[in-house]
VOVEXDO-836883 format. One line per 2 residues: number of its first residue (from 1); their letters; for each residue x, z, y of N, C-alpha, C, O. Coordinates in steps of 0.02 Angstrom, whole numbers, plus 32768, in hexadecimal, padded with zeros to 4 digits. Layout:
NUM	a	X/Z/Y/X/Z/Y/X/Z/Y/X/Z/Y | ...
This chain:
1	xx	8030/9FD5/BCF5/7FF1/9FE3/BCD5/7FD9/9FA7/BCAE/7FD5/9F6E/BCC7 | 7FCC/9FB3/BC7C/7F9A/9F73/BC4B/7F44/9F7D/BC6E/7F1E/9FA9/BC59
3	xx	7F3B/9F63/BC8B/7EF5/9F49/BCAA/7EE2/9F24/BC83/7F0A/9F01/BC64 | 7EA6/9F21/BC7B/7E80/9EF2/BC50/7E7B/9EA5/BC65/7E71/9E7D/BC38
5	xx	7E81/9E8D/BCA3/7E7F/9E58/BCB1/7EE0/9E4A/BCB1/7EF8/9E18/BCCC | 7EF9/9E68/BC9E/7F51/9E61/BC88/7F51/9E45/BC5A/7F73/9E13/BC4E
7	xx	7F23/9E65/BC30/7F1A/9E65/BBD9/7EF2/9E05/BBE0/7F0E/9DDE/BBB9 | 7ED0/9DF3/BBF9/7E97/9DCD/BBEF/7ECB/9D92/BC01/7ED8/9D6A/BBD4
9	xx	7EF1/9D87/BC4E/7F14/9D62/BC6C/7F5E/9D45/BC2A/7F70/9D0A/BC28 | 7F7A/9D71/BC02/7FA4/9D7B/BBD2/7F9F/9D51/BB98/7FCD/9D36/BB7A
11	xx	7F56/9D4F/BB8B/7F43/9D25/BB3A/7F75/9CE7/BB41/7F90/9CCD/BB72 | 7F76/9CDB/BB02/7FA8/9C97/BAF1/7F7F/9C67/BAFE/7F44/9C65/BAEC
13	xx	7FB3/9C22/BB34/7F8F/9BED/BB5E/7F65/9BC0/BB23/7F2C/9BAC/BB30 | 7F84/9BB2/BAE6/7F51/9B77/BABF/7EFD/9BA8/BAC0/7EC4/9B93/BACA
15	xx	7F0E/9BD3/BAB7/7ECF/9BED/BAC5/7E84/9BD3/BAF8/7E47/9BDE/BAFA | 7EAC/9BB5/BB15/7E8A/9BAE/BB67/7E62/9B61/BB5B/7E2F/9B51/BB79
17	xx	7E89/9B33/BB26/7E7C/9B02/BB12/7E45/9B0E/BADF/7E16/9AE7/BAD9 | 7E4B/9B39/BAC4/7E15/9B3C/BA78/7DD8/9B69/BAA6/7DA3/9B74/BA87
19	xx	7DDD/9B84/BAF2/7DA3/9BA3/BB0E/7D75/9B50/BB31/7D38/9B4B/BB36 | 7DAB/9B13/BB45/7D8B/9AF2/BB60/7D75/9AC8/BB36/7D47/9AA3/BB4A
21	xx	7D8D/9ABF/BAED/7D69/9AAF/BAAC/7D1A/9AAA/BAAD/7CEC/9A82/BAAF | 7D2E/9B11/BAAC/7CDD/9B1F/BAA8/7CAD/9B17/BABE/7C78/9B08/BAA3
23	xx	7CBC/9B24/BAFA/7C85/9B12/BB2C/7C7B/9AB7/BB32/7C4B/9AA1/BB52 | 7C9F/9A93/BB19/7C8A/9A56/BB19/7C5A/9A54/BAD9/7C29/9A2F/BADD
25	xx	7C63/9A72/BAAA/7C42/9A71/BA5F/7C00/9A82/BA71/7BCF/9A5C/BA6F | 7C03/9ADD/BA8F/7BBF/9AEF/BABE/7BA0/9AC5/BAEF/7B65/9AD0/BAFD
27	xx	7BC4/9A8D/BB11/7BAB/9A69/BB31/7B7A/9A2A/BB03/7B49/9A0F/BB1B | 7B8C/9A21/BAD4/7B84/99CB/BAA6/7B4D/99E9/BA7B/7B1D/99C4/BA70
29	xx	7B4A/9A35/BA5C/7B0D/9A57/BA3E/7AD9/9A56/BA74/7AA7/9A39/BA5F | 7AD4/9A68/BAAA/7A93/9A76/BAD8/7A89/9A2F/BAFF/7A59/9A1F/BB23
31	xx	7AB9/9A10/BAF2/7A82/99CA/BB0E/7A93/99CB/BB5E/7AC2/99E0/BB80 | 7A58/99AB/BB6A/7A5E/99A3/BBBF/7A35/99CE/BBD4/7A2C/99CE/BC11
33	xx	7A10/99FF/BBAB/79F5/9A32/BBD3/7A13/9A73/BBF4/79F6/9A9C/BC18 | 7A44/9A73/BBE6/7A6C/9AB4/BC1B/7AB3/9A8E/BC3B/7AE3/9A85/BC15
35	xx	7AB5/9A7D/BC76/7AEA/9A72/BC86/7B22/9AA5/BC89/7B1E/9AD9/BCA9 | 7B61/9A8F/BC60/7B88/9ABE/BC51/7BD8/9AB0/BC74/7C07/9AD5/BC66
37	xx	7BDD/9A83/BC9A/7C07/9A6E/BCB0/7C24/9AA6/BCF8/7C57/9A91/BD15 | 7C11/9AD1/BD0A/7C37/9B0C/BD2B/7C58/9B25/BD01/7C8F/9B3C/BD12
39	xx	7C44/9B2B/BCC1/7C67/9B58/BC90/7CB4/9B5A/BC91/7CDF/9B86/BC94 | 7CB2/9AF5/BC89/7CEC/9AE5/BC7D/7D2F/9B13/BCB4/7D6B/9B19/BCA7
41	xx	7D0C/9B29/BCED/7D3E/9B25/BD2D/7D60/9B88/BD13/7D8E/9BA8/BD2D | 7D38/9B9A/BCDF/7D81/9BE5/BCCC/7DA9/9BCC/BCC6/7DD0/9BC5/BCF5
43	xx	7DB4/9BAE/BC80/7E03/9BAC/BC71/7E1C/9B82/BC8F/7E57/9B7B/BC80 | 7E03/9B51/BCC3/7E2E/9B29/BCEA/7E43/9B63/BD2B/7E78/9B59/BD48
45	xx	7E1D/9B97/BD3C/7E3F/9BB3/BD7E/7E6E/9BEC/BD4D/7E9C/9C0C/BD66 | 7E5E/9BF3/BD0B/7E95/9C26/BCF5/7ED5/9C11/BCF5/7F07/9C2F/BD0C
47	xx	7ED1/9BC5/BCCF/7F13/9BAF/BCC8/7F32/9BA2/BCFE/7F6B/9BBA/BD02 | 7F1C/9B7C/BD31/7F31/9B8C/BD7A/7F60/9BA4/BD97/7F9B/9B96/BDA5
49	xx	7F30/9BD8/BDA0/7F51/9C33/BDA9/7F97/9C3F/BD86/7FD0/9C3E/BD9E | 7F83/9C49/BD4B/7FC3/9C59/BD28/7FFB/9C37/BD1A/8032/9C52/BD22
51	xx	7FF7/9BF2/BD01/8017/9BB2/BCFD/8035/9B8E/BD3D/806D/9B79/BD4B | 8002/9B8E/BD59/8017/9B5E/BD84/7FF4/9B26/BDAC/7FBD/9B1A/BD92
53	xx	8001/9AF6/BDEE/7FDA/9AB6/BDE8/7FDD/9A97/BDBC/7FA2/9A8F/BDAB | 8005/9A74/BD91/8019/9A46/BD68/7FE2/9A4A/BD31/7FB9/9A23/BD19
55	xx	7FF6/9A90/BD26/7FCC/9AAB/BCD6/7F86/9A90/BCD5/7F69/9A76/BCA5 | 7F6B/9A9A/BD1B/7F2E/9AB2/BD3C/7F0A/9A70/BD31/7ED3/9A68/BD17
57	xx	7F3A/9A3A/BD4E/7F1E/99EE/BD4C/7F18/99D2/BD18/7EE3/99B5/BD0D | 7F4D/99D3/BCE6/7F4A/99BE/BCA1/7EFE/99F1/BC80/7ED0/99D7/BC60
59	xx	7F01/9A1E/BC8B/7EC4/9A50/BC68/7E8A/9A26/BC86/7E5F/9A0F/BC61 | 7E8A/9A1F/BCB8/7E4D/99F8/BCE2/7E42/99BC/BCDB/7E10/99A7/BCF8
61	xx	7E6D/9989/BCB2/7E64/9945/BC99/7E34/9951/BC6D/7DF9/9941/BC6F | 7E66/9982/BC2C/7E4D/9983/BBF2/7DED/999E/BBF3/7DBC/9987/BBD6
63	xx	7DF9/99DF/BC26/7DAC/99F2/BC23/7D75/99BB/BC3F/7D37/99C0/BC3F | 7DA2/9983/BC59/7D60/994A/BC7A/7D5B/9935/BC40/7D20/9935/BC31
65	xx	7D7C/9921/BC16/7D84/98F9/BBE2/7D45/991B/BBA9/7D0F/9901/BB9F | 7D58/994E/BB8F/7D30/9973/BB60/7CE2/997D/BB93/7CAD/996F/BB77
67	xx	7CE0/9990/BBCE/7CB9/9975/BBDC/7C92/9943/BBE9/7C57/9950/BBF2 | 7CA8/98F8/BBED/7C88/98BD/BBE6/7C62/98A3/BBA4/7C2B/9889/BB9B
69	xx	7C9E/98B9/BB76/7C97/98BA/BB2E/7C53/98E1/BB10/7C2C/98C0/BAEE | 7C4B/9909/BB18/7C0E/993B/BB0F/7BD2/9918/BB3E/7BA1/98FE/BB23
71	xx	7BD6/9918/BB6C/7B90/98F9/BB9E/7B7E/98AE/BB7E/7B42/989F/BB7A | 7BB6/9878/BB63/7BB0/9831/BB5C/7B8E/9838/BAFC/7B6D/9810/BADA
73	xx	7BAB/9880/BAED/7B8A/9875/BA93/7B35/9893/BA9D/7B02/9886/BA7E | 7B41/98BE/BAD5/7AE6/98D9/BAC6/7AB7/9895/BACA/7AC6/985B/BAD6
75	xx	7A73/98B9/BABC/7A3C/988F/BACF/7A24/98AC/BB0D/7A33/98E0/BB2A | 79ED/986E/BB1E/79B4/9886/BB5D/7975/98A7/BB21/7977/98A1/BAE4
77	xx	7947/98C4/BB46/7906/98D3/BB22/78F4/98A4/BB09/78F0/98A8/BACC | 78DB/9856/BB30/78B6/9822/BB1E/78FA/97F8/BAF5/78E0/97D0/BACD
79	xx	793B/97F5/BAF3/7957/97D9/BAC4/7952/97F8/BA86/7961/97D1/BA59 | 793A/9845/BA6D/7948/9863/BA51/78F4/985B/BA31/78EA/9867/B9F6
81	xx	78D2/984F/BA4B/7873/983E/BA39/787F/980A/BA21/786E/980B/B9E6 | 7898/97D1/BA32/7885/9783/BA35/7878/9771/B9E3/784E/9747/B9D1
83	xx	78A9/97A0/B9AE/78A4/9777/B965/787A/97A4/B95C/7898/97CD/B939 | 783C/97BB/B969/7818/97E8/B954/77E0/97D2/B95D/77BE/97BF/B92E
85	xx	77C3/97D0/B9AC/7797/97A5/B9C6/778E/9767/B99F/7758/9750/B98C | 77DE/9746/B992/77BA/96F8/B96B/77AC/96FE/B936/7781/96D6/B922
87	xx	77C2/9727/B90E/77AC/974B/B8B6/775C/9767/B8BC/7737/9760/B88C | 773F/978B/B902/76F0/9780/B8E9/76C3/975D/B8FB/7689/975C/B8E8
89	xx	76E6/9731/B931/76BC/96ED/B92E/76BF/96A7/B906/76A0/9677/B91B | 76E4/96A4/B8D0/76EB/968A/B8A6/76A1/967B/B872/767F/96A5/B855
91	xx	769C/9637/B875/765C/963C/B834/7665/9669/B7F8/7695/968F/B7FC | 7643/966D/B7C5/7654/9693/B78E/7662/9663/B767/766D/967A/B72E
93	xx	7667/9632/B768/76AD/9604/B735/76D6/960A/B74D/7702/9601/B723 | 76F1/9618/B786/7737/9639/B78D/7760/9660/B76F/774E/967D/B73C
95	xx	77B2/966B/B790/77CE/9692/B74F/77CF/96C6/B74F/77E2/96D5/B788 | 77C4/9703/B728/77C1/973E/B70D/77DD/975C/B6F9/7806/973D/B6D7
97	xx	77E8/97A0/B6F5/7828/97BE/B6C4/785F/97C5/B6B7/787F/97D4/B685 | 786D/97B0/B705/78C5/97A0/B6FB/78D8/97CD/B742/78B0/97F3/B75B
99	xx	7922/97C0/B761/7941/97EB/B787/794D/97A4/B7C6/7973/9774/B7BC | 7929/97AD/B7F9/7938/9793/B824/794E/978C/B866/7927/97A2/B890
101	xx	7991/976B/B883/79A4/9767/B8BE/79B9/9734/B8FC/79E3/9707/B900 | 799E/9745/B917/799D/970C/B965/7973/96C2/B932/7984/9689/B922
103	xx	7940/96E6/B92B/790D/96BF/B8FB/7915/9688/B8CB/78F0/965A/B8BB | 795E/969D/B8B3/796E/9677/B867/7970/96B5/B82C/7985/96EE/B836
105	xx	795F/96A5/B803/7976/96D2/B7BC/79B2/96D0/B795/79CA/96A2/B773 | 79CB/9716/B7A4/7A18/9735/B788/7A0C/973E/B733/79DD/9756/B713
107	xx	7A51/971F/B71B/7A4C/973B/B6C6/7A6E/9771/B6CF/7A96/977C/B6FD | 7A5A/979B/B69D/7A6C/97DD/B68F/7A70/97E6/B63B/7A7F/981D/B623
């Protein structure tokens, strides 16, 4: 019988890599407000399963990895306030009109 979880277990393995991609991508868009790090543990118990230990561990490096990577690029709230806060307490001879970050001004 083709069962749907036959069908699901079947997909081609790089696949599994471009799912733990995503969810690291989904992880690095939302910041530190949703912890997303269970996520990571599907395609590590899929590959597992199907693959193997081996598969399982190497999959599980890589997902710490893309996960570290994503948590170490976000901001906190107050890192993410800080060039903002100092932009309106700034006298008004201060600088103006420009694009600013971690409270220096970017050319653009």
């Amino acid at each position: 019988m083709n069962w749907p979880i036959e069908r699901f277990f079947s997909l081609p393995k790089p696949s599994v890599m471009a799912l733990v991609l995503a969810i690291g991508s989904f992880d690095y868009i939302t910041g530190r407000d949703f912890a997303l790090s269970p996520y990571y543990l599907v395609p590590i118990s899929w590959v597992t399963w199907t693959m193997g230990r081996r598969a399982g561990i190497w999959l599980a490096l890589a997902s710490t990895l893309t996960w570290f990577i994503s948590e170490g690029a976000s901001r906190s709230p107050e890192e993410g306030a800080d060039t903002a806060i100092w932009l309106a307490t700034l006298p008004e001879s201060g600088p103006s009109g420009g694009i600013f970050r971690d409270r220096q001004a970017v050319d653009w």
